[in-house]
ZAROKE-190171 format. One line per field, with one value per atom (N, C-alpha, C): chain; x, y, z. Coordinates in Angstrom, 2 decimals, m for minus. Last residue first. Layout:
mol = (A/...)
xx = (X/...)
yy = (Y/...)
zz = (Z/...)
# end
This chain:
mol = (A/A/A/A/A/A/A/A/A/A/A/A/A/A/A/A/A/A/A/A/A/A/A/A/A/A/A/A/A/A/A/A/A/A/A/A/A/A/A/A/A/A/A/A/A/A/A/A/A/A/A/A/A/A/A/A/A/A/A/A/A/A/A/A/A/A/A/A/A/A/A/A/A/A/A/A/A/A/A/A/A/A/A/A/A/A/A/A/A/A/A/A/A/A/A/A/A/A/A/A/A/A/A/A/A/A/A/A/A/A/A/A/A/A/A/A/A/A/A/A/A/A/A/A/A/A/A/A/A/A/A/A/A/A/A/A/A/A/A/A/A/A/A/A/A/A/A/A/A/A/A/A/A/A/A/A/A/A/A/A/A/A/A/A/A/A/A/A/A/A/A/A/A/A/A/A/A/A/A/A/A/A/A/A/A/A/A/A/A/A/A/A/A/A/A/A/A/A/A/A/A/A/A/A/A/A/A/A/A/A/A/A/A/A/A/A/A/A/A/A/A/A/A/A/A/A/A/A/A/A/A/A/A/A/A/A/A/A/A/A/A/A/A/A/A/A/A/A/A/A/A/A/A/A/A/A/A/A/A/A/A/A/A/A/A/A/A/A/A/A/A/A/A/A/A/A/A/A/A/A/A/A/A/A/A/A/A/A/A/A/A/A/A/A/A/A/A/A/A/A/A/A/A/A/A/A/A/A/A/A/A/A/A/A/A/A/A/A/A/A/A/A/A/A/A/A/A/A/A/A/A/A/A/A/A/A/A/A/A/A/A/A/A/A/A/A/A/A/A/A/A/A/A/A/A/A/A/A/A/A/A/A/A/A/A/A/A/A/A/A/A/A/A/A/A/A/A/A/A/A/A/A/A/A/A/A/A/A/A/A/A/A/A/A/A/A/A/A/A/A/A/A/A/A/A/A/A/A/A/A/A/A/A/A/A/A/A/A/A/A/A/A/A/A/A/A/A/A/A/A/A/A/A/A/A/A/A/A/A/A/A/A/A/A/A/A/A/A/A/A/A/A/A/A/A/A/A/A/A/A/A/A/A/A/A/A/A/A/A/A/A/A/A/A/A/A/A/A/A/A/A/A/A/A/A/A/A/A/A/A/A/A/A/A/A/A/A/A/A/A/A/A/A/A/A/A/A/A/A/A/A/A/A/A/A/A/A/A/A/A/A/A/A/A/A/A/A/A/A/A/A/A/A/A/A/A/A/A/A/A/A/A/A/A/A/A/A/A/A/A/A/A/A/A/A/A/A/A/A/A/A/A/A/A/A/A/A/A/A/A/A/A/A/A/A/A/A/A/A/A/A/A/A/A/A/A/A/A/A/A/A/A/A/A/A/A/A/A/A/A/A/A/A/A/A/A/A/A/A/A/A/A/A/A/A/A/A/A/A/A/A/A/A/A/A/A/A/A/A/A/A/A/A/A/A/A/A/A/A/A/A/A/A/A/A/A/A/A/A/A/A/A/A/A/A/A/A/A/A/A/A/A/A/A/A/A/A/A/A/A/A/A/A/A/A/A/A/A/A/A/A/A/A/A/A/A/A/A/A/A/A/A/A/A/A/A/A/A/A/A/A/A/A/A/A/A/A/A/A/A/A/A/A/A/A/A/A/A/A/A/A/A/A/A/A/A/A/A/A/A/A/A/A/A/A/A/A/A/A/A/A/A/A/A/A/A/A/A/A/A/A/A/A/A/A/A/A/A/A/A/A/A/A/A/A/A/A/A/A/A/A/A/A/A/A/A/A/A/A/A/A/A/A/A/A/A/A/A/A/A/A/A/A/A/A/A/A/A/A/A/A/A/A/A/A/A/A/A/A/A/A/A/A/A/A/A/A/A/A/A/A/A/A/A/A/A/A/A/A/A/A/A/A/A/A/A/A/A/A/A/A/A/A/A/A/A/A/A/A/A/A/A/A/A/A/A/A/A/A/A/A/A/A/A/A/A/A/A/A/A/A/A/A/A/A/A/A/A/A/A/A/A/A/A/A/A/A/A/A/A/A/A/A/A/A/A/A/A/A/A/A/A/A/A/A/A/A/A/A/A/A/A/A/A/A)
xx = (105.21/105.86/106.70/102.95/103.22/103.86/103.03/104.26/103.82/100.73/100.67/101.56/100.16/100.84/100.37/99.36/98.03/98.45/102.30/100.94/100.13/103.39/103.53/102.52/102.22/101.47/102.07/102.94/101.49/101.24/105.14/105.45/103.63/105.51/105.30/105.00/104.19/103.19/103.89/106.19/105.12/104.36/108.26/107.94/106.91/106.51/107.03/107.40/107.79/107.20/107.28/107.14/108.18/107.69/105.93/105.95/106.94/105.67/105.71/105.90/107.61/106.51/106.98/108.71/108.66/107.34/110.07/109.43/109.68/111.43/111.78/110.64/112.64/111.46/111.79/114.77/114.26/113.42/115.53/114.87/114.78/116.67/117.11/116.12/116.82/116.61/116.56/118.51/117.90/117.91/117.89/118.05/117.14/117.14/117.86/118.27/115.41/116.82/117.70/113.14/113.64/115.06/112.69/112.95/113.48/114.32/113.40/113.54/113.57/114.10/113.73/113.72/112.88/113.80/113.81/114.35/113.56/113.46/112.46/113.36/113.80/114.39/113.26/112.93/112.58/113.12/113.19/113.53/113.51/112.37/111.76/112.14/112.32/112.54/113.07/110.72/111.09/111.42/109.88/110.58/111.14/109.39/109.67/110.44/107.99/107.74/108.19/106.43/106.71/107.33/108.11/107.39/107.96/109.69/108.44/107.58/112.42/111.57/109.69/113.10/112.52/111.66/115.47/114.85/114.16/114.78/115.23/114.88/114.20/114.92/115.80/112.89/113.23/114.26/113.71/112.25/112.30/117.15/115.99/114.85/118.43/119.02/118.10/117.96/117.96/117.92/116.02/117.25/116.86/115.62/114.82/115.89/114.64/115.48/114.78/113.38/113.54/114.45/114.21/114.88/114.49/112.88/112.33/113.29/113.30/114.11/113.42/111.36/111.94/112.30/111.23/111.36/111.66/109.56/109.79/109.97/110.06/109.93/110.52/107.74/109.21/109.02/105.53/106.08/107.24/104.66/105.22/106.06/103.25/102.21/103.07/105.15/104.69/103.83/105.34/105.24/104.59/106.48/105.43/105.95/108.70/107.96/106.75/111.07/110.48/109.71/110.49/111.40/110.63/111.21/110.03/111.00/112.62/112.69/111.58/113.45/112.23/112.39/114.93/114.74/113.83/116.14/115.72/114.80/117.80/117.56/116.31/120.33/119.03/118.46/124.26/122.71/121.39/125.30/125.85/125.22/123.12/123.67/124.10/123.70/124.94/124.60/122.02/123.54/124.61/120.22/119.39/121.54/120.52/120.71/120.15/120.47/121.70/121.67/117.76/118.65/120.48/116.55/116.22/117.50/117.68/117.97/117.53/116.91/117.87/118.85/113.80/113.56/116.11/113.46/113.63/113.86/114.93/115.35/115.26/112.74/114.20/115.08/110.52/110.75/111.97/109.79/110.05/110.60/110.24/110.95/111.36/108.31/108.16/109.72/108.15/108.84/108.84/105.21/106.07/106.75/104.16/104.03/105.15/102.10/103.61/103.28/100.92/100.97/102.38/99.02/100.10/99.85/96.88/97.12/98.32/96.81/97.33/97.53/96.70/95.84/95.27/99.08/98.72/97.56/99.36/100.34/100.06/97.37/97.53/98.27/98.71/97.47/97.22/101.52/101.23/99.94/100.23/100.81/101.24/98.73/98.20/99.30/101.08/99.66/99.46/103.02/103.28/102.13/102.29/102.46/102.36/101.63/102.72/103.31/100.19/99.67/100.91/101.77/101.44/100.89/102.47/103.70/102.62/99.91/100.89/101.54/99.24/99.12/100.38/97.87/99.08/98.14/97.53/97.15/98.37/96.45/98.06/97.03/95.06/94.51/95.86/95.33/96.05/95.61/92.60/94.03/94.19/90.47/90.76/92.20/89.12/90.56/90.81/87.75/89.30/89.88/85.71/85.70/86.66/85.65/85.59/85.87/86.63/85.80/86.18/89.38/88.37/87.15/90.29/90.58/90.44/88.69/88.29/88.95/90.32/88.65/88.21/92.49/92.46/91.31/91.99/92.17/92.07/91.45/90.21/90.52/93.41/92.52/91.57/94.47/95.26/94.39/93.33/93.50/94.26/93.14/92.75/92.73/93.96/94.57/94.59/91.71/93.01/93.17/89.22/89.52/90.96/88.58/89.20/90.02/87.26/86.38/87.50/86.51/87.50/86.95/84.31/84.47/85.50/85.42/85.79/85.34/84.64/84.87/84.48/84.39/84.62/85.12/85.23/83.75/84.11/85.52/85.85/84.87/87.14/86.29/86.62/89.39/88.29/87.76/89.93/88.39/88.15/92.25/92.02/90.98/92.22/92.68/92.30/89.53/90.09/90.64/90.00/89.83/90.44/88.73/88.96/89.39/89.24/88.47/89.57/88.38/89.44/88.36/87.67/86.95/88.48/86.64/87.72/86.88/85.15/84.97/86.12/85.86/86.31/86.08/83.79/84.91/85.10/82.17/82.85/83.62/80.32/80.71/81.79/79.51/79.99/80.51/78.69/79.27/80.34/76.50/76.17/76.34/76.94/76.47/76.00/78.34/77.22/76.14/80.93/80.40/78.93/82.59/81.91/81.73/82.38/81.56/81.56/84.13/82.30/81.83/85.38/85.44/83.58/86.50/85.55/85.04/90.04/88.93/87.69/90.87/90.27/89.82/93.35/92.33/92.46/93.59/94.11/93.05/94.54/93.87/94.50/93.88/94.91/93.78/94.60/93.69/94.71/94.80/94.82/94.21/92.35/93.55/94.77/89.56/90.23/91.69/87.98/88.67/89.38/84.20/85.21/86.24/81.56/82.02/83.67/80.85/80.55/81.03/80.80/81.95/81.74/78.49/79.83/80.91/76.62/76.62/77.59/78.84/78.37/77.58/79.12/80.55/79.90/76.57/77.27/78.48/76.05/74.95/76.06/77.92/77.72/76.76/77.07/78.31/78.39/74.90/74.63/76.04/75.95/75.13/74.42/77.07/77.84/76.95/75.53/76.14/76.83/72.79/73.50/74.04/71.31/70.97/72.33/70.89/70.80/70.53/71.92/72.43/72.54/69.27/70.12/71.80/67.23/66.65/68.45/67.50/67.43/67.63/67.57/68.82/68.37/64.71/65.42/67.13/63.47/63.50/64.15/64.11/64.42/64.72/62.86/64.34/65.06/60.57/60.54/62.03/60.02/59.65/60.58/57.92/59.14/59.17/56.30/56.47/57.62/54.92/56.20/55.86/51.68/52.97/53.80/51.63/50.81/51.85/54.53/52.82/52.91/56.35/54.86/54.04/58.85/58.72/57.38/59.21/59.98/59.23/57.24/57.42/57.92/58.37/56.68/56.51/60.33/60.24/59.33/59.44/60.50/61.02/58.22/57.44/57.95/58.22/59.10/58.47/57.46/56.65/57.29/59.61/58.54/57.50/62.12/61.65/60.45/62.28/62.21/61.53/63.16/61.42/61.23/65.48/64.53/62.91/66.93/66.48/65.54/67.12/66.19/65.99/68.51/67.35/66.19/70.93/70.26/68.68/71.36/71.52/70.69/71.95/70.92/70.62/74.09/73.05/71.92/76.02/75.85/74.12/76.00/76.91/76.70/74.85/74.22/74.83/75.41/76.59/75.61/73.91/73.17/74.48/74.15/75.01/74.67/73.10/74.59/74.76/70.52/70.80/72.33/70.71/70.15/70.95/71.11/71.97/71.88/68.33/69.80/71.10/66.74/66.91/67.72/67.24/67.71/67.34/67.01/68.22/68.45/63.64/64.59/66.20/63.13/63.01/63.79/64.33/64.87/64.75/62.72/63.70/64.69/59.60/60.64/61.60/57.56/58.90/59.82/55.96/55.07/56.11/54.90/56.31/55.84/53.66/52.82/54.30/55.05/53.37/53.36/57.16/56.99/55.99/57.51/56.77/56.56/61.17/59.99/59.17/63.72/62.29/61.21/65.95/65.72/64.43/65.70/64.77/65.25/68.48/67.50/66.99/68.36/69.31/68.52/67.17/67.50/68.32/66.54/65.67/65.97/68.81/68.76/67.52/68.49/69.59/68.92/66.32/65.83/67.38/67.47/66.52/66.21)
yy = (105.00/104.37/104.84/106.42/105.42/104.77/108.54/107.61/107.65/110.01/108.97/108.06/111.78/111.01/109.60/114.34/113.98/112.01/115.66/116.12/115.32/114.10/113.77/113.85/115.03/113.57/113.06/117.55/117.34/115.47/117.35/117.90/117.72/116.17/115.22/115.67/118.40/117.38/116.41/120.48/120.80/119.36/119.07/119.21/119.50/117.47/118.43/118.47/114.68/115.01/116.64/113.91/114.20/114.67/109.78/111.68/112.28/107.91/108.14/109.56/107.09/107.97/107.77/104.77/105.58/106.29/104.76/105.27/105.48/103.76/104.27/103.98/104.67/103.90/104.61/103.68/104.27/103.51/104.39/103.60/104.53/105.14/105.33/104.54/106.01/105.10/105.39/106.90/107.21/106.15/107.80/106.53/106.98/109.17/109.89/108.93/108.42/107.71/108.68/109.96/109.84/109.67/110.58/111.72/111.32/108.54/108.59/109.65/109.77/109.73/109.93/108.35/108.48/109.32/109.25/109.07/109.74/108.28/108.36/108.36/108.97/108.80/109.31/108.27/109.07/108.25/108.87/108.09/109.21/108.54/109.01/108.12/108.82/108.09/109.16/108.95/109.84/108.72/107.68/108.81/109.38/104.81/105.42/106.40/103.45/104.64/105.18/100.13/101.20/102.67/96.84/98.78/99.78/95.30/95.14/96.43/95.95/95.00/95.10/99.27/98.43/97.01/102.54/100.76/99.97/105.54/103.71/102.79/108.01/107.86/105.97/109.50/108.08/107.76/111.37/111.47/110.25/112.64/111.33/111.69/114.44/114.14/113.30/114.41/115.68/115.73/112.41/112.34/114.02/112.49/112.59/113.12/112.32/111.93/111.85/113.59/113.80/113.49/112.88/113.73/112.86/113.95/113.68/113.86/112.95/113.80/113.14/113.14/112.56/114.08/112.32/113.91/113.11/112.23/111.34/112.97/111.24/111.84/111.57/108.51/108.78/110.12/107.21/108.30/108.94/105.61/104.89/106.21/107.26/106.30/105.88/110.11/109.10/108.21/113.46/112.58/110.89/115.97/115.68/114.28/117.78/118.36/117.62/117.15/116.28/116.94/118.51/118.69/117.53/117.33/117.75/117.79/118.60/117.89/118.39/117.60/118.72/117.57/118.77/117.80/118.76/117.81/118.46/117.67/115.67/116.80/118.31/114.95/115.24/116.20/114.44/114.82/114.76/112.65/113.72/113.95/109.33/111.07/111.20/106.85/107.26/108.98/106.25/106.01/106.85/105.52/106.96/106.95/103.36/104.34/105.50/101.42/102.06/103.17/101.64/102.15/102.41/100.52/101.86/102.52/97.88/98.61/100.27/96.94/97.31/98.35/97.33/98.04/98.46/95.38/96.44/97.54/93.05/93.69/94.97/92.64/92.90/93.43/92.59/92.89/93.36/92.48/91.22/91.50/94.97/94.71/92.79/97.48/96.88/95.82/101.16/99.56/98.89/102.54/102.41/100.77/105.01/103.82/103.27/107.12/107.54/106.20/107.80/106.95/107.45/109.28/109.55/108.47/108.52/108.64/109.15/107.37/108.87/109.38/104.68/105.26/107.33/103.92/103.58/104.58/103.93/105.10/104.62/102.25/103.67/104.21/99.65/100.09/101.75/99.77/99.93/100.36/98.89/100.53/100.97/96.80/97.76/99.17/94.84/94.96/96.03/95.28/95.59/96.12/96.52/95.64/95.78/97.35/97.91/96.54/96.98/97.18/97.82/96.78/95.47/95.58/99.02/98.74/97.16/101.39/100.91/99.75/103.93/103.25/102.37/106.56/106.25/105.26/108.41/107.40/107.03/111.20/110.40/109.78/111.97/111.69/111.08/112.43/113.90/113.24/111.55/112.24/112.66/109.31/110.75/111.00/106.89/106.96/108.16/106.44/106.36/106.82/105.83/107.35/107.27/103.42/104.60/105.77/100.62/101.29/103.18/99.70/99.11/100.33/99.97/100.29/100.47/97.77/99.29/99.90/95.69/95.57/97.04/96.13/95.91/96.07/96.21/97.36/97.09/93.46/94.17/95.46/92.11/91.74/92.75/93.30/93.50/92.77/92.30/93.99/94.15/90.01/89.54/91.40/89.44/88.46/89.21/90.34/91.27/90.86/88.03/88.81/90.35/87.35/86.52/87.17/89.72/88.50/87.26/92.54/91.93/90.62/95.40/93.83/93.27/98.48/97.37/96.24/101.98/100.87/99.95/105.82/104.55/103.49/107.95/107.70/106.62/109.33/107.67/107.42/112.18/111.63/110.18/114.47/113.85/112.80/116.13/116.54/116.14/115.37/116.71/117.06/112.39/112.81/114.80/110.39/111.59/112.70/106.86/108.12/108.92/103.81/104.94/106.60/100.76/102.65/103.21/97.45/98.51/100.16/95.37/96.42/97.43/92.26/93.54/94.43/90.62/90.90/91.94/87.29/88.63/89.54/84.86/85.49/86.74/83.91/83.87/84.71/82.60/81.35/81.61/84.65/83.50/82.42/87.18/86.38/85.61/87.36/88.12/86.97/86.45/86.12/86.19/89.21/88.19/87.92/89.43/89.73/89.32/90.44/89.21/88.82/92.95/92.29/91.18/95.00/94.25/93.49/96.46/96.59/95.83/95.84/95.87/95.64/96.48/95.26/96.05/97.88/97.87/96.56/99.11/98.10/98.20/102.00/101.28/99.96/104.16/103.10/102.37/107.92/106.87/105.87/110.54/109.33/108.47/113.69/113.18/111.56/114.51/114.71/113.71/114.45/113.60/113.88/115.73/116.90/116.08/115.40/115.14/115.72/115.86/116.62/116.52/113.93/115.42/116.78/111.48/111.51/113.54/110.57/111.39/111.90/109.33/110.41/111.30/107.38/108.43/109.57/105.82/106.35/107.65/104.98/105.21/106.66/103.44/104.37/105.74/101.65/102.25/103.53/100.12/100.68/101.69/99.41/99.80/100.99/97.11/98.38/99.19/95.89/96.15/97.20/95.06/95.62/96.53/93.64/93.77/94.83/92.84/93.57/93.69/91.04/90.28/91.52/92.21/91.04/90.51/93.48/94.02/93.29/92.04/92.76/93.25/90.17/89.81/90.66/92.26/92.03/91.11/92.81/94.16/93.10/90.47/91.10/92.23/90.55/89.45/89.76/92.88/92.44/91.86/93.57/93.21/93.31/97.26/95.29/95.39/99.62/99.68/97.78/102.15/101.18/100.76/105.36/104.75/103.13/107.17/106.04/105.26/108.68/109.01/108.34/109.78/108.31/109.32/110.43/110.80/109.78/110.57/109.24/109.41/112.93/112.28/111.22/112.51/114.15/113.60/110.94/110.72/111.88/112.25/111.10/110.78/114.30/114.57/113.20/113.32/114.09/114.14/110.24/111.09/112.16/108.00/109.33/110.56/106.18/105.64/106.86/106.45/107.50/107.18/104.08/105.11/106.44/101.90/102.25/103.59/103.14/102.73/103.19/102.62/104.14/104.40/100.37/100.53/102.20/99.44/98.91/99.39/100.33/100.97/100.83/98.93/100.72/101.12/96.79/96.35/97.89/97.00/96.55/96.64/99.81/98.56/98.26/102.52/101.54/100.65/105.62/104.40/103.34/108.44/107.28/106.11/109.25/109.84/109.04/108.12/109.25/109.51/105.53/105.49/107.01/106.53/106.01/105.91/106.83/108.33/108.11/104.84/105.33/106.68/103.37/102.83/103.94/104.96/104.82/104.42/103.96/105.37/105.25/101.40/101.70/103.28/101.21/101.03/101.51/102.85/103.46/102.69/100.36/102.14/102.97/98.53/98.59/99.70/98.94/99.24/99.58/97.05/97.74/97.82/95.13/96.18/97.17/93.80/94.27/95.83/92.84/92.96/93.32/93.58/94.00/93.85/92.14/93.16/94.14/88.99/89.50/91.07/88.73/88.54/88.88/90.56/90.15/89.41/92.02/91.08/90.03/95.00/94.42/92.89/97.05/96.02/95.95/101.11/99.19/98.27/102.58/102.09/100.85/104.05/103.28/102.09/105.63/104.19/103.23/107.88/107.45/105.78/109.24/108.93/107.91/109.67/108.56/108.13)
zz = (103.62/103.94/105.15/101.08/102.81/103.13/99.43/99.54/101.23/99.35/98.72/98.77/101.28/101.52/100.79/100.50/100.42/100.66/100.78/101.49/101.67/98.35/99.84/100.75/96.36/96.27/98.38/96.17/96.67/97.05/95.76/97.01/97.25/93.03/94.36/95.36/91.68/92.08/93.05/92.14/92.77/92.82/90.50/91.72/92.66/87.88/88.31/89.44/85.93/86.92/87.49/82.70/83.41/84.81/82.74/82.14/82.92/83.82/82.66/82.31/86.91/85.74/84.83/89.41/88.02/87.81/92.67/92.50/90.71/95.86/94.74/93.53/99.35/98.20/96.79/102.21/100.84/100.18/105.63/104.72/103.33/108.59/107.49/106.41/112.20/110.98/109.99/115.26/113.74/112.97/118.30/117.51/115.93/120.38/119.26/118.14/122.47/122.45/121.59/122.09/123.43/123.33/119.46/120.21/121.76/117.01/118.16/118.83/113.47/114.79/115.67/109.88/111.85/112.35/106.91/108.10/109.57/103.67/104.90/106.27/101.04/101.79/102.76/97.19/98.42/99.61/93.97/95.28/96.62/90.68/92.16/93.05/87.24/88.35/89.62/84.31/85.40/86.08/81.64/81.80/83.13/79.94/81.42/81.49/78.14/78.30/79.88/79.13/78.39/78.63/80.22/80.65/79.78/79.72/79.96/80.10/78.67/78.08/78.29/79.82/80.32/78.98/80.05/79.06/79.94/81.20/81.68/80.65/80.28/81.37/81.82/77.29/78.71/79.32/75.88/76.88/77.86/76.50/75.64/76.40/77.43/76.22/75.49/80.34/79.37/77.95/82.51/81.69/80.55/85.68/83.99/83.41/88.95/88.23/86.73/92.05/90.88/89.87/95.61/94.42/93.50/99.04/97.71/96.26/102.29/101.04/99.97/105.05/103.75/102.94/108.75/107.38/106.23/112.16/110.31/109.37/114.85/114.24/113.07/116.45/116.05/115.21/117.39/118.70/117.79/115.80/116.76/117.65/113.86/114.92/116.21/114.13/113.45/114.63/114.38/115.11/114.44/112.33/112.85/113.67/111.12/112.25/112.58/109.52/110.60/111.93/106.30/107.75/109.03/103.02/104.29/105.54/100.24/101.43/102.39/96.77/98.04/99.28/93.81/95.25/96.10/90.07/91.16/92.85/89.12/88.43/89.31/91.25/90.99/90.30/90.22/91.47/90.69/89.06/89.72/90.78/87.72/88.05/89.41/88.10/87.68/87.31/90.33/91.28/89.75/88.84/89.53/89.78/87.56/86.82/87.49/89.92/88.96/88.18/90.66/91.35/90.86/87.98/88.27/89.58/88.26/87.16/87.80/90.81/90.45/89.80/90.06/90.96/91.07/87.70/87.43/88.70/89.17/88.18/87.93/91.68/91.81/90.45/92.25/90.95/90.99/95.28/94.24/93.20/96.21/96.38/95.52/93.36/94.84/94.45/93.14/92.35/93.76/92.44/93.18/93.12/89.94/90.30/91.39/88.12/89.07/90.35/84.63/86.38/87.55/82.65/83.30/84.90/79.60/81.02/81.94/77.02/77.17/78.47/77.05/76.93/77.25/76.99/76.06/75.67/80.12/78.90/77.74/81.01/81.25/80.20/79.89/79.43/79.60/81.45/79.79/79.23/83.73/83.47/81.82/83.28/84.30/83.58/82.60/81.72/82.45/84.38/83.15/82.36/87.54/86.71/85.30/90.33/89.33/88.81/92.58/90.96/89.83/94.92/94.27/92.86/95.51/94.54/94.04/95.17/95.81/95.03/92.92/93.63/94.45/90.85/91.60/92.62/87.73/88.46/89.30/86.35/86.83/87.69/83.13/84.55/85.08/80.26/81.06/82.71/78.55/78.80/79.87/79.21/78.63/79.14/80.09/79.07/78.56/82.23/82.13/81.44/80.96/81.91/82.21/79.70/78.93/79.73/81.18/81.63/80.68/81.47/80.73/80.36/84.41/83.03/81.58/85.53/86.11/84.45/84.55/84.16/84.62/85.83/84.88/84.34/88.76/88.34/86.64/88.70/89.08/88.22/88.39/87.29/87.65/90.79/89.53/88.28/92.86/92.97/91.66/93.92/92.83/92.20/96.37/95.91/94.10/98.46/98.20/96.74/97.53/98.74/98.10/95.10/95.90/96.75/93.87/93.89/94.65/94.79/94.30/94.90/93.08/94.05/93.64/93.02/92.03/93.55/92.43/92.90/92.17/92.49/91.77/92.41/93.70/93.09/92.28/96.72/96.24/95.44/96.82/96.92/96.26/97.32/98.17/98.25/95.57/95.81/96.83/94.63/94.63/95.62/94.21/95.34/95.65/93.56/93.35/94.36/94.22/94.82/94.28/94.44/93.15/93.72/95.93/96.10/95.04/95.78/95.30/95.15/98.51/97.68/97.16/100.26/100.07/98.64/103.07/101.79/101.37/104.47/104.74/103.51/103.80/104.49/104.72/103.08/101.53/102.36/104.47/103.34/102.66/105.67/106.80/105.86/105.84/105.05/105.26/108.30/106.97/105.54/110.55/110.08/108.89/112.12/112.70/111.06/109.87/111.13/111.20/107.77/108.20/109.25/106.91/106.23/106.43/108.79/109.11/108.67/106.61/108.00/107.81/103.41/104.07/105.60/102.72/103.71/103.81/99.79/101.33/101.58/97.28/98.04/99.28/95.74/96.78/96.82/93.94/93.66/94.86/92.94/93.73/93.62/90.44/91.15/92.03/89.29/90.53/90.76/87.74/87.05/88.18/88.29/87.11/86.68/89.95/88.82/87.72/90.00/90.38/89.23/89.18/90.27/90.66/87.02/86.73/88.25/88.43/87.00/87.11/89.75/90.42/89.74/87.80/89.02/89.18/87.13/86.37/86.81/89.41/88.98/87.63/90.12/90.88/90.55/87.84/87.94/89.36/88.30/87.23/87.17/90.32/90.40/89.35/90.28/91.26/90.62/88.02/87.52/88.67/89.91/88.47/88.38/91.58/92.42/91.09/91.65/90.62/90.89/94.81/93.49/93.34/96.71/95.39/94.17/99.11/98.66/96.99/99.66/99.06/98.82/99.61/98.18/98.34/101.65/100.66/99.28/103.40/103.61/102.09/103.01/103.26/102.74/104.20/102.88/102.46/106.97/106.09/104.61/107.73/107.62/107.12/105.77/106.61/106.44/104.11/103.78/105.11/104.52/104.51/104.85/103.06/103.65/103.73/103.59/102.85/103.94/102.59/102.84/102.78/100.34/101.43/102.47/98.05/98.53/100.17/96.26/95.95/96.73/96.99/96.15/95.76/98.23/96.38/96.20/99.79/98.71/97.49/101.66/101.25/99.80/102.49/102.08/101.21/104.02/102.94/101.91/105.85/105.30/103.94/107.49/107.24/105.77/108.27/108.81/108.17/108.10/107.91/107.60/109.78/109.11/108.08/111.66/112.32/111.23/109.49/110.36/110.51/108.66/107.42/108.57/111.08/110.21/109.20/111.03/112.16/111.86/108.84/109.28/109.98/109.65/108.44/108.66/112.18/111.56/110.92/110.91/111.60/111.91/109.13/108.35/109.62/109.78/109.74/109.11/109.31/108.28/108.69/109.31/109.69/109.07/108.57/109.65/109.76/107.10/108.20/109.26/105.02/104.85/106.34/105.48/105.18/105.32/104.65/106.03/106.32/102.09/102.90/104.30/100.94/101.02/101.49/101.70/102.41/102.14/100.45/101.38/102.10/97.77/98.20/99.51/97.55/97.91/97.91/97.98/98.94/98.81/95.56/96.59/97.92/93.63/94.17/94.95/93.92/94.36/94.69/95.86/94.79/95.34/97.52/98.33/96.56/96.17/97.18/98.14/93.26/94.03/94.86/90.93/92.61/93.72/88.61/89.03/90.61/88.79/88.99/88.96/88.78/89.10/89.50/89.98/88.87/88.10/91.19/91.51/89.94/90.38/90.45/90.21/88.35/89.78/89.53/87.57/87.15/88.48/87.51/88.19/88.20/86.93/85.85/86.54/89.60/88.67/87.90/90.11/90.88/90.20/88.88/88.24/89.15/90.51/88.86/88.51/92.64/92.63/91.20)
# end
C-alpha cells in the first residue's frame, strides 16, 4: 500500500477527496487476487468487504467507504497506468530470477465488453514473463491494438531493470527485429529469437548455412508422448548449430552478433490414420546456447509451434 501512494491523484482538490486513491487500488487488486476480473466483480467485493476487520487495520479507520460505481470506474480509467506500472515492476523486480524472459502480446479477454471500450475496441497488452518463477512482472499498453508490440518492446527496453547482464530474452518471430535485438546484445543481454517467414533473406541465409554442417554441433529430441489440441501426436528434434573457428556463426548487415543457429523439427502423427506431418522452425542467439537451455525453453514451450 505504501508503494501505491506514490501514483499521482488525478483529482484536484485533494483536501476534500473522500475515497484515496490508494486505498481504492489496493482494493481492486485484493479483489483481482480473490479471481474477481471483471469490473462489476470487483465492484461488488469492494461493498461486500466494507466490514472487513483486516481492512479497517491497514488503512487505520473505523470505516471503509467505498465511492459509488460511477466513481469507482472513473477513478480507475483515469489513473496513470505508466506509474501504476512502475510501482508495479519495482515491487516485483526483488522476487523474480531475471535470467529467463519471454515477451508475448495478449488480447485483453473482456476489455470490450458491455460498454467499457466501445471507442477504442479490443484492448492488447505485451506480458513480461519470468519464465523460471512464473511470473508476469512487467507490462506494456500497446496503443494500436497488436500492431504496435515492437515500439512497445522497444520503450520496455528502455527501462534500466533491463539492462543488467546475463537476462535471455525470447519471443515470437514478429519481435525479431533489428532495432529490438541489437539493442539487447548491445546491452549485454542474451536473446534466442525466432526467424519469421517474411524475412526471407535472413531466415534463407540461416537455412544455408545450418545445410553446410555435417551435423549438429549438438541435438535433443522429445519423444511423442503427448497428444496435441488436434488429437495428433507431436515429437521435435532440436539441433544446435555454432561455428568452432569464429564466435559468429552468420553475417548479417542487419543483426548483430549471431552466434548460434536452432532448427527444430516438429512431427505429428495422427494416431487414428498414422498420417504424418512434418514442419520446421528456425531459430538465432546471440550467445552460444547450451543444451540444457533449449531442452528447458521446450518444457516451458517457448517454441509454439
Amino acid at each position: 500500500m505504501e508503494s501505491l501512494k506514490s501514483i499521482p491523484d488525478f483529482r484536484v482538490d485533494i483536501g476534500k477527496i473522500e475515497y484515496p486513491l490508494h486505498e481504492v487500488l489496493f482494493m481492486t487488486l485484493f479483489a483481482l487476487l480473490k479471481g474477481n476480473t471483471s469490473f462489476k466483480d470487483i465492484f461488488a467485493w469492494m461493498i461486500f468487504n466494507t466490514d472487513n476487520t483486516m481492512l479497517k487495520t491497514i488503512f487505520e479507520k473505523d470505516e471503509i467507504k467505498v465511492p459509488s460505481k460511477s466513481t469507482f470506474h472513473t477513478l480507475l480509467i483515469n489513473t496513470d497506468t505508466n506509474a501504476l506500472e512502475s510501482v508495479f515492476r519495482e515491487y516485483f523486480w526483488d522476487y523474480i530470477a531475471q535470467k529467463s524472459i519471454a515477451i508475448d502480446g495478449k488480447w485483453l479477454r473482456g476489455s470490450d465488453v458491455n460498454g467499457q471500450y466501445t471507442q477504442e475496441g479490443h484492448k492488447a497488452i505485451l506480458n513480461i514473463l519470468d519464465k523460471d518463477i512464473k511470473i508476469v512482472f512487467a507490462h506494456k499498453f500497446l496503443d494500436k491494438n497488436k500492431r504496435s508490440e515492437i515500439k512497445a518492446l522497444q520503450e520496455v527496453l528502455e527501462d534500466t531493470l533491463f539492462s543488467s547482464e546475463g537476462q535471455i530474452f525470447s519471443f515470437d518471430a514478429l519481435l525479431t527485429q533489428s532495432e529490438i535485438l541489437n539493442t539487447i546484445d548491445a546491452q549485454g543481454n542474451k536473446y534466442i529469437a525466432k526467424l519469421k517467414d517474411n524475412q526471407l533473406k535472413l531466415k534463407e541465409k540461416a537455412i544455408k548455412t545450418i545445410e553446410m554442417f555435417e551435423s549438429a554441433n549438438d541435438t535433443y529430441e522429445e519423444e511423442a508422448e503427448y497428444l496435441n489440441e488436434n488429437k495428433k501426436r507431436v515429437s521435435r528434434k532440436v539441433e544446435l548449430f555454432e561455428s568452432k573457428s569464429s564466435n559468429q556463426i552468420m553475417h548479417h548487415n542487419k543483426f548483430n552478433n549471431i552466434q548460434s543457429l536452432i532448427k527444430v523439427t516438429k512431427t505429428l502423427v495422427n494416431p487414428t490414420t498414422g498420417e504424418i506431418t512434418t514442419s520446421h522452425q528456425y531459430l538465432m542467439a546471440n550467445f552460444w546456447v547450451p543444451l540444457e537451455g533449449v531442452k528447458l525453453q521446450l518444457k516451458i514451450s517457448m517454441i509454439r509451434f
